[in-house]
N, C-alpha and C positions, 0 to 999 in steps of 0.2 A: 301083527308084529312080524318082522322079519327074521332069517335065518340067525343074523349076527346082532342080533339086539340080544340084552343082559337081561336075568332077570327082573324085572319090576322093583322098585324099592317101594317100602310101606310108608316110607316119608317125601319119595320125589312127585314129582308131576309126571302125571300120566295119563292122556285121555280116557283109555282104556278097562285103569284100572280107578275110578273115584274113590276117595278118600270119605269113610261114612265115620260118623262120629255116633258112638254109643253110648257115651256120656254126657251127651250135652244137656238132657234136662235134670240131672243131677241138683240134686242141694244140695247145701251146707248143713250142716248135724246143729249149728248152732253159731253161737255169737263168736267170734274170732279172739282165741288171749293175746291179750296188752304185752302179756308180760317179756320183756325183749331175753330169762335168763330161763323161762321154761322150755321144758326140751318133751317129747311127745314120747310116748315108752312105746309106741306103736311102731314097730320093724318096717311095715308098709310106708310109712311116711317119711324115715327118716332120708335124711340128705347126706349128699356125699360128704365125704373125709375130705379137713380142711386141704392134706395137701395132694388132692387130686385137682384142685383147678390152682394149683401157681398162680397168681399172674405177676408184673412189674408194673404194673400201672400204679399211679398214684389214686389217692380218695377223691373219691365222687361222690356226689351228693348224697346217695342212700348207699356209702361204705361202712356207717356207723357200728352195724349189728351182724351180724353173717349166722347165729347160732338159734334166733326166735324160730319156734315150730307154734301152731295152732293145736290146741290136746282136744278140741272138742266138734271136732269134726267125724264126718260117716267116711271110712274109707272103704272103698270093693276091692278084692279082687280083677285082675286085671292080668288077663292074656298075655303071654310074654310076647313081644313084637317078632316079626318073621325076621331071619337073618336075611341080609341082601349081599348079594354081590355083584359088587359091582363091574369088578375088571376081569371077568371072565367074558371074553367077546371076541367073538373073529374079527379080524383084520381084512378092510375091504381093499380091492385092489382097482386105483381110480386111472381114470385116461386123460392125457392132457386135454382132451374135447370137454371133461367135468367141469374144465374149467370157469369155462362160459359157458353155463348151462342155458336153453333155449326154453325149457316149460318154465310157463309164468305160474304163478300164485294168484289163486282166482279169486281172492280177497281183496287183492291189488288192484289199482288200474292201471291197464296194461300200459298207459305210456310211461308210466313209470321206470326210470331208469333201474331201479333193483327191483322189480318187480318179478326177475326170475330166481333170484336168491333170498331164505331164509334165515331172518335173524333171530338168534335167543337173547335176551338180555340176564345178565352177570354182573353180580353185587358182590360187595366186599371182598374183590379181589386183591388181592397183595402185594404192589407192584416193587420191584426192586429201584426204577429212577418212574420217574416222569415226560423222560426227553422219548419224543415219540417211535424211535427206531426200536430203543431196545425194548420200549415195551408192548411193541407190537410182535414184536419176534420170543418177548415172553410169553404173551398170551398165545400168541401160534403152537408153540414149541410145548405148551400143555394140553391144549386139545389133541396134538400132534401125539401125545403120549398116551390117549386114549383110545388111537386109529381111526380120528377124523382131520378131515381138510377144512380148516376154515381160509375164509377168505379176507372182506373185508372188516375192517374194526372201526368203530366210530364212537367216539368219548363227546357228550352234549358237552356244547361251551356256551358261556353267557349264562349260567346256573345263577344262584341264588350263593350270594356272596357266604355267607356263614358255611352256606355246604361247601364252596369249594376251599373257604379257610379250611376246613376237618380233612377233607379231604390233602388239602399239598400239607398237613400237620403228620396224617397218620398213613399217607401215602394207599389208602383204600378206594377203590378205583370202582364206579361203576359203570359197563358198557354194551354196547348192541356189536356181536360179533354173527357175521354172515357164512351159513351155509350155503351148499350147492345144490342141495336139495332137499326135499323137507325128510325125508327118511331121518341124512346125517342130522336135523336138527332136534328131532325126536330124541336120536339116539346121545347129543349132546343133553338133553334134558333129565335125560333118565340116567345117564352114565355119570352125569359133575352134580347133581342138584344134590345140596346136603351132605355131599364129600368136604373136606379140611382143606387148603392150602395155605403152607405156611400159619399153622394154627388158628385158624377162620375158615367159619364156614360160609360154602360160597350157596347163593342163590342163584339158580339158572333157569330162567321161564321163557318163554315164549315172547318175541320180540314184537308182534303185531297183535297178537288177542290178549285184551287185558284179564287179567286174572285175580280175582277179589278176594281179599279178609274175608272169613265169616264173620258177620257178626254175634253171632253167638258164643263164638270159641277168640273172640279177641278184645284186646286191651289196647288203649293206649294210654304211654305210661309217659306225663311231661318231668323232664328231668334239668339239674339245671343246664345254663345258657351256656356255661366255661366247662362243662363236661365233653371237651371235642373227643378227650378220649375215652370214652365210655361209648366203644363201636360196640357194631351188634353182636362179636363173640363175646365181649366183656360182661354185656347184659345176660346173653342164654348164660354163663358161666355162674355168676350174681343170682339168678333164680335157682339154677341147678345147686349152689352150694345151700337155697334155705328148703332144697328138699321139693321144688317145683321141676316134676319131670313130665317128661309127652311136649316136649315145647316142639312147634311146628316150622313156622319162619318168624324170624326176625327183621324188619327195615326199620331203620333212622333217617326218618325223612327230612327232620331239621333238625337245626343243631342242640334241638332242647325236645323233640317230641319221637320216641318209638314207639313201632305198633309191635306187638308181638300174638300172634294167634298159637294155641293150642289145640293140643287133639282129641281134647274131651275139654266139657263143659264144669268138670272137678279140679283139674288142674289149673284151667284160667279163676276159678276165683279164689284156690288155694294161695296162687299170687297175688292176687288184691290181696287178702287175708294177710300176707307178709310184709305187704311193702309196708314202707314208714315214712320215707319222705320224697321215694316218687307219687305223685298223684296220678291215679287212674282213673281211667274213663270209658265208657262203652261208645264204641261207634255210633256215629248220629246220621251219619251217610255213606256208601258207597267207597272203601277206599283201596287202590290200586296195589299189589306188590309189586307194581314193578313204578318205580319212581317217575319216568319215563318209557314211551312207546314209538319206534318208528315215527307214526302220525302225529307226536308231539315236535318231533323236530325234522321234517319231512322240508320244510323249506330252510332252514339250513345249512341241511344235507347238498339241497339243489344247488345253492349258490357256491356251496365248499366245493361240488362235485364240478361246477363251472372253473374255479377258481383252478381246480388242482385234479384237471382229467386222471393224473396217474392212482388216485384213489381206487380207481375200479382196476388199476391191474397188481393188487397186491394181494401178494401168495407168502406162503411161509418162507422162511432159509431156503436153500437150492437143498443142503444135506438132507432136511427132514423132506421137504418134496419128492426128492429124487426114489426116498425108501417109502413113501406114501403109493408114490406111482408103480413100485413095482411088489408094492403088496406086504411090507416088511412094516413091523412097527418100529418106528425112529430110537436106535438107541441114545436117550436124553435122560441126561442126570434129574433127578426124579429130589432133589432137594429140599422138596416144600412137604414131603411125608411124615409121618411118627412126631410131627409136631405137638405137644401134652400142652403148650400156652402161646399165644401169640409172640409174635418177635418185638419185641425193645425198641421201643420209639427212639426216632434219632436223637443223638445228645444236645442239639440244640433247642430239638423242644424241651425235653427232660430240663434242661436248664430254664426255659422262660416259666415252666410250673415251678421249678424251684425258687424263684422268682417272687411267683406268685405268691405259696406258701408262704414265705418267708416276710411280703407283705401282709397279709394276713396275720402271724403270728406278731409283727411288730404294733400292728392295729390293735390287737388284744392286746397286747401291756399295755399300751400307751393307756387302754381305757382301766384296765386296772388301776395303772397309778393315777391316775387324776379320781377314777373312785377313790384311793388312798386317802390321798391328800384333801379331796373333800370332808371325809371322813373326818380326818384329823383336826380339819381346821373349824369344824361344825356347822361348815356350810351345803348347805340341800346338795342333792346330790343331782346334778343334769342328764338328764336319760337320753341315748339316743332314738332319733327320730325313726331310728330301723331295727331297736330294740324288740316288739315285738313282731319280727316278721316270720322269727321261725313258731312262735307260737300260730299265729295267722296260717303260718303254710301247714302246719299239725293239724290245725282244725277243717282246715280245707280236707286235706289227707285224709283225714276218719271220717268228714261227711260222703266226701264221692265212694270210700270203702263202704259206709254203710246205703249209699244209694244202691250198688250195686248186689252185695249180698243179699239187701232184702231184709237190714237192721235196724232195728228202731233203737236211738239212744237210749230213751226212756221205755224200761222194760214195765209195767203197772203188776209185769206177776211178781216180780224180783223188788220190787218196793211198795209192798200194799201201806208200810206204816211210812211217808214222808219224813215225819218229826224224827222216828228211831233212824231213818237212813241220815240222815243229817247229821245225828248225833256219831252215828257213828263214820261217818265221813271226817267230823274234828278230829275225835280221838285218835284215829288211825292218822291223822296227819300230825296232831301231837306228839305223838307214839315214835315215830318217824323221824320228825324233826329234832326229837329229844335225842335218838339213838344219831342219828348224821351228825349232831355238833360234839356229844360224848365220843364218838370217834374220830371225828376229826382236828378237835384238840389233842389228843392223844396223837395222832401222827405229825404235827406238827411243832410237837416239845423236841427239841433239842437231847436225847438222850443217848450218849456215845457206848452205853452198855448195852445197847439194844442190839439183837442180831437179828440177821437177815430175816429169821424164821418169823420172830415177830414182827417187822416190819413190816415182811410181803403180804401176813395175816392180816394186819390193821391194813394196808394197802385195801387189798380187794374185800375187805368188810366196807370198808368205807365206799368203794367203787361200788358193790351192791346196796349199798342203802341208800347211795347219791340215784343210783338206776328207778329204783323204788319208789324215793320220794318224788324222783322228778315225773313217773308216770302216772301218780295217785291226783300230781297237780294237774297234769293235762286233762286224767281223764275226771274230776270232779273237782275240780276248785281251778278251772279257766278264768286266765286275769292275772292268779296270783302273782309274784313276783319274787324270787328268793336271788337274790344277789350272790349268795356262797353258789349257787345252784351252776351259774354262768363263769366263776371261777373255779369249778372242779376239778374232777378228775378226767372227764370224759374230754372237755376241754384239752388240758394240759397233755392227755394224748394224741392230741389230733397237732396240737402245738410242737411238740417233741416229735414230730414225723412217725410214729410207730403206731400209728393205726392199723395194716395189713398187718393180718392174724397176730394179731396182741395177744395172746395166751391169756384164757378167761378159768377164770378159779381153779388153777392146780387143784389134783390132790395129795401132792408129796410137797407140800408148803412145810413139815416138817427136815425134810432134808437140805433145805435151802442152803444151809451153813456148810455143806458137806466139801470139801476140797481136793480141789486133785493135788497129789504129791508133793508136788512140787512146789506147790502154794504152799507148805506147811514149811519150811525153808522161808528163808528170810538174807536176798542179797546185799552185800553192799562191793561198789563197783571201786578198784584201789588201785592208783596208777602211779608212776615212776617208783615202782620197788624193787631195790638192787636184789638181785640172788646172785652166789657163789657158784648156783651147781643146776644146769640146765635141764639132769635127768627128773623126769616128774615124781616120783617117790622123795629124792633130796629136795626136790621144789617148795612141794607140799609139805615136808619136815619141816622146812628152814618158816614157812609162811604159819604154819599152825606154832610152833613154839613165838613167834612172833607178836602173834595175837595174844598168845595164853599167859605170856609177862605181866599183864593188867588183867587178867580174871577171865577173859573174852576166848570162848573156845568154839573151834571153827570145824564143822561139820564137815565140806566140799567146799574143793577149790576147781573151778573151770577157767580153763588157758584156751582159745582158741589156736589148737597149732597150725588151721590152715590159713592162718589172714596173712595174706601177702607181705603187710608193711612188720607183722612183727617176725617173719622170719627174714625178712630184707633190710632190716632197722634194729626194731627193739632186742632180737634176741644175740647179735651181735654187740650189742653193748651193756647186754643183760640188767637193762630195765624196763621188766615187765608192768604190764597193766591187764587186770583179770577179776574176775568175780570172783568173791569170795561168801559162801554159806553160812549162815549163823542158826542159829535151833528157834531164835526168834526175832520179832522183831524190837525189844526191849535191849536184847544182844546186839545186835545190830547199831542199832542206835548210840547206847554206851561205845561200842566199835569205834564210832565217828568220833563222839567228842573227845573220846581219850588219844585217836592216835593220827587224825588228821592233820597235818601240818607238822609232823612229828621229823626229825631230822636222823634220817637210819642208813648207815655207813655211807656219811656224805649225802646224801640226796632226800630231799624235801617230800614223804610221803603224803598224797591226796585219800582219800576219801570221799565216795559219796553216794548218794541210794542207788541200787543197782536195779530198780524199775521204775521209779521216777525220773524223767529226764530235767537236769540245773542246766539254765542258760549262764552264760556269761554274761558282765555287763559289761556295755560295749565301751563305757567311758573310762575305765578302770583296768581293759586289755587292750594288747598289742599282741603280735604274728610278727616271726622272724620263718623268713622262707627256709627250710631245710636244704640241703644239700642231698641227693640221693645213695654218697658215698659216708656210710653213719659215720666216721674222722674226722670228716671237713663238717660236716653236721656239728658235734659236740663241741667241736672247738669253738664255732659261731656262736653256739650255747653259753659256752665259761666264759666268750669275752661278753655280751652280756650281765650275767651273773659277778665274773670281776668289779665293771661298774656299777652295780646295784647294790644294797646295803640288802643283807639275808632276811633282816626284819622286815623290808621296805614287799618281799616279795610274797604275794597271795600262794599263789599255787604255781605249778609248771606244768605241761600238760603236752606230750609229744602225738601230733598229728600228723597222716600224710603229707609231705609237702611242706610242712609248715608246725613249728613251735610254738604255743600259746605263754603267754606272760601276761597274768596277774596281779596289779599293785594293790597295797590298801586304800589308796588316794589317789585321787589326780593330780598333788603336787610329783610326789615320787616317779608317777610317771611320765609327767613332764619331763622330771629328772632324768629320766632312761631314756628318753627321745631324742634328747641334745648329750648324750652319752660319748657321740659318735658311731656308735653300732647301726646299720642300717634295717629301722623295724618300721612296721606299719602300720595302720589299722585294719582291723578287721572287714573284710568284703560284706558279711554278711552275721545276723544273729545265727548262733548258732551253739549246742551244747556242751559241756564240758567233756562229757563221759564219749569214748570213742565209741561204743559202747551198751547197749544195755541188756534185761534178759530176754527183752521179747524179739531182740534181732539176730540172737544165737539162739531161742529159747529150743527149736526142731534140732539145731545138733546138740547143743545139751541131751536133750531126749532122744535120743537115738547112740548117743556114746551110753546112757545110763542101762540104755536096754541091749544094745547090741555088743557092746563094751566092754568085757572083763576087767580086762586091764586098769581101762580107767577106774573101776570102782577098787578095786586093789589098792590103787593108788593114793586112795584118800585117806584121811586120817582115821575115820569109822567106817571103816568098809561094811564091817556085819549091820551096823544098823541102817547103812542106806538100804543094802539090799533086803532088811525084813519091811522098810519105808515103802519101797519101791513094789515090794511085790502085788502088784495090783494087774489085775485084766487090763491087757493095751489090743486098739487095732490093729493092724499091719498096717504098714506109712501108705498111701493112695501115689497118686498118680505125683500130686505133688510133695511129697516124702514129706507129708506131717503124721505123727502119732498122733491118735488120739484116744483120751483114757476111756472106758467105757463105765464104771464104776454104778452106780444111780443114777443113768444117764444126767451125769455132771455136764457137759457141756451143754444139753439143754437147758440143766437149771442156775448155767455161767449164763447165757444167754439173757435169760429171763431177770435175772439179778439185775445184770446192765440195763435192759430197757426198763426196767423199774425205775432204775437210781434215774433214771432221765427223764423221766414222768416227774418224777419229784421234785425234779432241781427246776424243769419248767414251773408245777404245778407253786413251787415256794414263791416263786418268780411273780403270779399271777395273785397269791395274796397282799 
């Protein structure tokens, strides 16, 4: 080793220092559990916390499960790993004669055009374009931040069509980049191998001596063919979440096959032990980390290198060079650091998976309903011809798992009585089946008194006994076939997009029903209301005795005073439109039908739910342009309303720009067309309400909290504020409150992705 060489890392390549594996003849303690909801009470084995590995990718093939542990396994002790550092390194100071270095590589033959320059090759890099300038000056401009010179870059062409699909998909780049001497290429190996960029880790070996898997310490694990995005971070990230750690390298050599080796012989079949429907397999031959070598593409180097002499004179930027050659390390934005998840595939893939999914999910009804209707009509029912393939791929999956561990299906110490195992194979599928269809009737009644709490409870009873039954069938009663089983739950999640970290069995399913504040209110949204008296205490007086004439008493009233058009328009001609509170939503509702359409000093009051958004129908409205001076405005208004009969008209409805008119028919508004008044039809669908609470709902809450005044002003001040007193955040960056109460917004969250498993999963009966 050299003066400016870093210390050694316990995970890079290192001649010097070989990597000894002290667990490799390790076993397994025993047969691996099935069950995808048991959790190992063993500290040693547990796996990280769901939200240490984020990512944004969509499901891949073996996204189903992320929480299975094996309980019956031997775990050791184990040595905490050495800390490395890596970017403690002096800074070499190169000559432009480095340039074109003169000593050959005696591995080479000499006539070799690069035979006096050293190449590493580099996986899963993370390129920002494709177009070869900038991404050769990205690559530059990172070695360049480590205080080395590379030189030339060469990306293999003519690859194997699937790789390079993944690759211009996920923009992951692998390439042979050339040193000056074999020092700097050492010390690129030892300085980048097993570092992050841009949230992936990169591999950096050796560009001419191939470098092998063990086979003892590796797997390869075949995944599906449409998983382009399931690169090699996503994989180490997928093992590291089910609690498989000591991962060593990762390569995806096809677009459906990765190898992954290990640094003990515990942790590679802890991963067999885990998967479910990657298939694993033990090395049968010899195989390479590095995908390619120099010597693989050596002659169409030669002919590129004919083609395009200036190949051999490319150096970094003149900036980074110029601080290279006089000894300084390049000050270069360092961007790709502190990355915790990979970066976000471009939107246009995101959209062709969305695509895809969306195929998929149409695929599934379609065969729901024609089961339906087979059903119905009591005609056989047509099974598809790729019905069982995930059974197939299952059975494959637990035999190569049991090749590997060393497990025999059939235990003879665990079933001396045949007859009693059999029997008791029924009953527990009895058992089972009896408890799946009692629950699942039950979540499927129709019962509007049911709350959350119970709901979410049959929910995940049901989702655990659909888990249950469906793995008692795999694992003893292969063949069977349950049709509820293929329209579940598990299903109708993967349908409903909400697979990544679906939240699996709360245990505050009790609080479910709990609500923030504000939820306990009850809006309805009331537009053209004359008031006499602009100040807000008269507003709110005039607007609560209003309501309280017909029984209907009114909690809070919100006016937005900053929206532009209603102090440039509405409050000029002192017809407001504003939310108004009610204690419930019974209140509320009475609200509407008693005073909707109601005619209060001259002007036709609206109504209507103040977080539900009402379309118009487009055949029954017209839009008279406004004028921007409210005078000439209102009068275009009355002439209008002069020609219309007061009966004839629905609602009135003043919009920026533009006045909405309402008839009850399309005769009447024919009538208004040929009125002479010049109106039109509407541009676009679009809602009644200017309006609602979720697009004021951050100033609402922020006037209740920060706001004296306003609560002053309401008609029950004392009660909002005993309402209101609840634990709030401070607003964030983007000035939202948020309540902290029983972490309610986790279990607002959770409610939602529920109700939408459901309305799939109803979908799929």
């Amino acid at each position: 080793m050299s003066e400016i060489d870093p210390p050694p890392s316990s995970r890079a390549y290192n001649p010097e220092y070989p990597l000894d594996s002290d667990d490799a003849d390790d076993e397994l303690g025993g047969r691996f559990r099935r069950d995808p909801f048991s959790i190992s009470a063993s500290s040693h084995i547990a796996g990280p916390k769901p939200e240490q590995y984020e990512t944004n990718f969509p499901l891949d093939s073996e996204g189903e499960d992320y929480t299975r542990h094996p309980s019956n396994v031997t775990v050791r002790e184990q040595p905490p790993p050495p800390k490395v550092y890596r970017d403690l390194f002096c800074v070499k100071t190169y000559r432009r004669e480095d340039l074109y270095p003169t000593e050959l590589d005696p591995v080479c033959y000499p006539a070799w055009t690069l035979s006096a320059y050293w190449p590493v090759y580099v996986s899963n890099f993370q390129l920002i374009s494709f177009d070869e300038v900038e991404r050769n000056v990205q690559v530059a401009t990172y070695f360049a931040s480590k205080g080395l010179l590379s030189r030339m870059i060469y990306v293999r062409e003519g690859e194997d069509s699937a790789v390079r699909r993944q690759q211009r998909k996920t923009l992951l780049q692998d390439m042979l980049v050339y040193f000056t001497c074999q020092e700097d290429a050492e010390r690129a190996i030892r300085c980048c191998d097993k570092t992050t960029y841009y949230g992936h880790t990169l591999n950096v070996l050796p560009g001419r001596v191939p470098v092998y898997f063990d086979p003892e310490r590796t797997v390869c694990f075949r995944v599906g063919k449409k998983s382009f995005h399931l690169t090699d971070t996503i994989v180490e990230q997928k093992l590291r979440y089910r609690g498989c750690d000591n991962i060593g390298t990762i390569v995806k050599y096809t677009d459906c096959e990765v190898f992954v080796e290990f640094d003990d012989g515990y942790s590679m079949r802890r991963a067999v032990a885990e998967t479910k429907l990657w298939i694993p397999s033990m090395l049968s031959h010899p195989v390479k980390k590095q995908r390619y070598l120099e010597q693989d593409c050596k002659y169409q180097m030669m002919f590129m290198i004919q083609e395009n002499p200036s190949f051999l004179d490319m150096v970094p930027p003149e900036y980074v060079l110029n601080d290279l050659l006089n000894g300084k390390l390049p000050p270069v934005v360092r961007d790709w650091e502190n990355w915790t998840a990979p970066k976000r595939l471009r939107p246009e893939v995101m959209q062709a998976i969305t695509r895809e999914r969306l195929k998929t999910k149409q695929h599934l009804l379609e065969n729901a309903k024609a089961k339906r209707e087979a059903k119905r009509k009591g005609l056989p029912i047509v099974k598809n011809p790729d019905s069982g393939y995930i059974k197939r791929h299952k059975q494959e999956v637990l035999r190569q798992k049991e090749a590997i561990l060393g497990i025999t299906h059939h235990n003879p110490k665990r079933r001396k009585d045949s007859f009693a195992h059999a029997e008791w194979i029924k009953s527990r599928y009895n058992k089972l089946l009896e408890e799946f269809n009692d629950t699942r009737s039950k979540l499927l009644i129709e019962n509007r008194n049911r709350t959350l709490a119970e709901r979410n409870k049959l929910f995940y009873d049901l989702l655990r006994v659909e888990k249950e039954l469906g793995n008692h069938i795999d694992k003893y009663l292969i063949g069977l076939e349950l049709n509820e089983l293929y329209n579940g739950l598990a299903v109708a999640i993967i349908v409903a997009g909400e697979t990544p970290n679906f939240p699996r069995y709360p245990t505050d399913l009790e609080h479910s029903d709990e609500q923030e504040p504000l939820d306990k209110l009850w809006p309805v949204y009331v537009t053209n209301f004359p008031v006499t008296d602009l100040d807000p205490k008269a507003r709110n007086q005039q607007i609560t005795e209003f309501f309280a004439s017909k029984g209907c008493p009114v909690q809070m009233v919100y006016l937005d005073d900053n929206d532009g058009f209603y102090n440039s328009y509405l409050k000029i001609i002192k017809q407001l439109d504003m939310l108004v509170y009610f204690q419930s939503k019974e209140v509320a509702d009475s609200a509407i039908e008693k005073f909707n359409r109601i005619t209060y000093r001259g002007s036709k009051v609206n109504l209507l739910p103040g977080r539900k958004p009402v379309y118009y129908q487009r055949n029954r409205t017209v839009c008279l342009k406004l004028d921007k001076d409210p005078i000439i405005g209102e009068q275009s208004i009355d002439r209008v309303l002069v020609n219309s009969s007061p009966e004839w008209l629905h609602s009135l409805n003043r919009h920026p720009k533009r006045a909405i008119f309402a008839f009850m028919n399309k005769t009447q508004l024919r009538t208004a067309l040929y009125s002479g008044v010049h109106l039109e039809a509407l541009p676009k669908r679009g809602t009644w309400q200017r309006y609602t609470e979720k697009d004021v709902k951050q100033d609402l809450l922020r006037r209740i909290v920060n706001d004296a005044d306003f609560l002053n002003h309401q008609p029950e001040p004392n009660a909002l504020r005993q309402l209101f007193v609840v634990e709030s955040m401070p607003a964030d960056d983007s000035g939202e409150i948020v309540w902290v109460g029983e972490y309610y917004q986790q279990r607002k969250r959770m409610n939602e992705r529920i109700g939408a498993v459901l309305d799939e999963w109803e979908k799929l009966q």
